[in-house]
C-alpha positions, 0 to 999 in steps of 0.5 A, spaced: 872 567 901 866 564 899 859 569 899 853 567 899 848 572 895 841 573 897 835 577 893 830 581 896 824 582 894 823 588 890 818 593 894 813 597 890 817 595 882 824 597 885 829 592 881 832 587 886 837 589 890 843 584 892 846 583 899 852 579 900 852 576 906 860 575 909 862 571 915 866 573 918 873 574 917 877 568 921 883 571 926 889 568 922 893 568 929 889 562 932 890 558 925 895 553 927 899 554 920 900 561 923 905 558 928 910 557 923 913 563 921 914 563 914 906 561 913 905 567 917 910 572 914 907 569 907 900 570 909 901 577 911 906 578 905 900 576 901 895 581 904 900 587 903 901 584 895 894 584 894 892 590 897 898 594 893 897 590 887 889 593 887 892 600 889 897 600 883 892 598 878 886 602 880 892 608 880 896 607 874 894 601 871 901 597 873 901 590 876 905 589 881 911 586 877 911 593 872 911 597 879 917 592 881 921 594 874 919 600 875 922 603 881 928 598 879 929 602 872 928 609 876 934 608 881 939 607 876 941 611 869 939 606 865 940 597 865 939 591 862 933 587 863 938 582 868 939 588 873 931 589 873 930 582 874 935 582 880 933 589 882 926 587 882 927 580 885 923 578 879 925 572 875 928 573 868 921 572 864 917 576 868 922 582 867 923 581 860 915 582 860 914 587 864 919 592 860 916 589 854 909 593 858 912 598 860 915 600 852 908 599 849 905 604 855 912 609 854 914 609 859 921 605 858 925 606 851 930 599 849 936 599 845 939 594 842 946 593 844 952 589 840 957 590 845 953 586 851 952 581 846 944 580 846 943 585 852 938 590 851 939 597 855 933 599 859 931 607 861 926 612 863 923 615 858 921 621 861 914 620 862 915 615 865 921 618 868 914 622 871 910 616 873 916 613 876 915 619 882 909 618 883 910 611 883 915 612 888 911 618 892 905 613 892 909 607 895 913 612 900 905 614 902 904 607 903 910 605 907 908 611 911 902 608 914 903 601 914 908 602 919 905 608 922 903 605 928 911 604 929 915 609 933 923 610 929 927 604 934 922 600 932 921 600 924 929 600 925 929 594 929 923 590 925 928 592 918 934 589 922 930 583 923 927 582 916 933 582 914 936 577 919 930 572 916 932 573 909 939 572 910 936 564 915 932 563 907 938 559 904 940 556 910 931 553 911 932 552 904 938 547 904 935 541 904 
């Protein structure tokens, strides 16, 4: 998004002051990319991610694939950094990096193993084990409110059909 800034004059010696001037915002439902639904899935899957990735920065200075490897290291006891990867829906560098920042903040302890081959065993510290909570209740807050406009059948139809949609994503992707 574009924004053209203009200055006012200063009144009296008063430094500057910046105005930016925004058009306004288009309606995504009449671009013609969003009669496509993956276009349109993608793009309101870009907002959410923009805006959880500001929040968890702002909050925990996370970015969103520690969020992801977080909360997948938080549901197990402990795992290897191809279960994170998995779990998170991350590929495999992007979780290796991810532990590597989550060990440097303390948050996760590694340990070498030798029986898994080069495997690397992946658990809560437990300050991290207290910041994946409130990782986990922030998220929870937020879920709350995005489908807070939703009655109990509804969010269990919308999951039923997301989920149908992600099973249709090899089949749109075949060819």
């Amino acid at each position: 998004m574009n924004a053209s800034k203009k200055t006012v004059v200063p009144i009296s010696g008063n430094p500057p002051i910046r105005k930016v001037s925004r058009t306004a915002p288009v309606d995504g439902s009449k671009a013609s990319v969003n009669r496509f639904l993956a276009a349109y899935i993608m793009g309101v899957a870009n907002r959410l991610a923009n805006g959880a990735s500001n929040y968890y920065r702002t909050h925990f200075n996370l970015g969103m694939s520690e969020w992801r490897a977080m909360m997948a290291i938080g549901a197990t006891a402990e795992s290897i950094v191809r279960e994170v990867a998995e779990m998170a829906d991350l590929d495999y560098a992007a979780a290796s990096k991810s532990v590597r920042v989550l060990e440097q903040r303390g948050f996760v302890s590694v340990e070498q193993t030798t029986g898994r081959g080069r495997a690397a065993i992946v658990r809560l510290t437990p300050e991290g084990a207290v910041v994946y909570k409130k990782l986990k209740d922030a998220a929870r807050r937020r879920q709350t409110k995005l489908i807070g406009a939703f009655d109990a059948d509804e969010v269990d139809v919308l999951w039923a059909l997301l989920r149908r949609v992600e099973q249709q994503v090899p089949h749109m992707n075949s060819d």
